[in-house]
C-alpha positions, 0 to 999 in steps of 0.5 A: 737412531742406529740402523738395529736398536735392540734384539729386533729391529722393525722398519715400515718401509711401504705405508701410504696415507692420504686424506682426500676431502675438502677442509672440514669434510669427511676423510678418506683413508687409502692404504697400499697394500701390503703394508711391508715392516722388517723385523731383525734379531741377532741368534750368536756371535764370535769375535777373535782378536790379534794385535793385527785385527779383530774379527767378528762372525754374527748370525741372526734372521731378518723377517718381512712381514707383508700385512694384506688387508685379509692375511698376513705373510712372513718371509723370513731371511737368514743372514751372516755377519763377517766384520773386521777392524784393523788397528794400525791402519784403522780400516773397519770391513763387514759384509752380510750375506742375506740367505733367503730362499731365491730371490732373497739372497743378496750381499751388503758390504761396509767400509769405513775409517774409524779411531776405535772398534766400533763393536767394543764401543757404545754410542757413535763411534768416531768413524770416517769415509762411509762406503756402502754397496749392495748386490741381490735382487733389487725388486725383492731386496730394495726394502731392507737394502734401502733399510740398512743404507739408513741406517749405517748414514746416519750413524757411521757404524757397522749394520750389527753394532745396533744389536744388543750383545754383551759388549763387556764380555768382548772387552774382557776377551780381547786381552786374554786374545792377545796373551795367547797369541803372544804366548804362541809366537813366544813359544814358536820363537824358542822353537825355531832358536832350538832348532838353530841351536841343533843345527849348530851345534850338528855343524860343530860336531868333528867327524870320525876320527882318522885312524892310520896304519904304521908305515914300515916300507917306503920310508919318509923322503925314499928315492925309487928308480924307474920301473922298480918296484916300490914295497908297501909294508903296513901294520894295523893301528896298535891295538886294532885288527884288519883285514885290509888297507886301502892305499892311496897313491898320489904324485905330485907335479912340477909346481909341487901340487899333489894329483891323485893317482888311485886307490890301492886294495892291499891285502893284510898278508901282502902289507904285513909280509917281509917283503912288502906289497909288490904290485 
């Protein structure tokens, strides 16, 4: 039997009867009250599947009901449902998370090893390596938490796979899931090429174009004495206008390596005149 057969599940956890008497004589009846059941209902779920994990969110309400011999009292508890089961490594996680008014607050949290999802799967699931743990008030929650350990022993599956849901309509998102999620890295993937591609491409693109004066003065190979002028005698590019030349002056060493000596300002009157820049 599971833990939650249908939309309600109801367990008597506190009844006690006892027949006092010798055989064959009137019996006495003694009840201990109150006489406790628990009734559980499932209100919605969520799944969502990856090629990673599949994850579920239920939600729903577990009322005790607490039958006095002149009254009957109900507490009810909401409760949430986070549940996981990863496939590569066969690991099945769910955690319940009781909201009751203090002190019916309380966590129960599963584990267990299982070759297939158990909340796609009807009947007994082929699962491993229960684990079982639960925290909350132990005079006020023993009942329902000793409920739930019953169950989830005796059938190797997580507490909400008793409910009753639409199994079939899960199964059918699950591949409609994973087309998206592969659609997504598909179309991430070509972003990030496109992206490279850009940068490449940035890379590969040459810089402006170096565009020279005619050198009239000093000519390719001139020799110059020391402490003599060297003229400096500039034409703008052909076809081009300037107001300008930047000149850079370089001298090279012993070992034949060229050093930079400065930059030189030359005016277009000065560069273009017949005698030359003298400076």
């Amino acid at each position: 039997m599971n833990l939650m057969t249908g939309k309600s599940c109801v367990a008597l956890l506190f009844m006690l009867s006892a027949l006092v008497g010798q055989a064959g004589a009137a019996g006495v009846v003694v009840r201990i009250y109150p006489l406790t059941t628990v009734g559980c209902h499932l209100d919605s779920i969520q799944a969502k599947f990856t090629a990673a994990k599949s994850t579920y969110r239920m939600a729903g309400r577990c009322d005790q009901r607490l039958e006095y011999e002149d009254h009957v009292e109900v507490i009810p508890i909401p409760w949430t449902s986070e549940g996981a089961y990863a496939p590569g490594s066969a690991k099945v996680e769910e955690t319940i998370t009781l909201n009751g008014n203090p002190p019916y607050r309380g966590k129960i949290q599963t584990r267990l090893g299982c070759v297939e999802d158990p909340w796609l799967v009807m009947g007994k699931a082929a699962c491993t390596q229960p684990v079982f743990s639960a925290g909350g008030d132990v005079q006020t929650l023993g009942y329902i938490i000793s409920y739930l350990r019953g169950g989830f022993e005796q059938t190797f599956k997580p507490n909400t796979t008793g409910f009753s849901y639409d199994r079939a309509a899960l199964v059918a998102q699950r591949p409609r899931d994973l087309q998206t999620e592969q659609q997504a890295l598909a179309e991430a993937a070509e972003a990030a090429r496109r992206q490279q591609n850009q940068r490449l491409q940035q890379a590969a693109q040459p810089g402006p174009a170096l565009i020279a004066p005619a050198i009239l003065s000093p000519m390719s190979g001139a020799l110059f004495l020391q402490n003599n002028a060297v003229p400096i005698r500039l034409l703008p590019p052909q076809g081009m206008t300037a107001t300008g030349f930047m000149v850079k002056l370089e001298r090279r060493d012993g070992q034949g390596n060229w050093g930079l000596v400065t930059n030189l300002p030359v005016s277009v009157a000065e560069a273009t005149s017949p005698t030359g820049y003298l400076g």
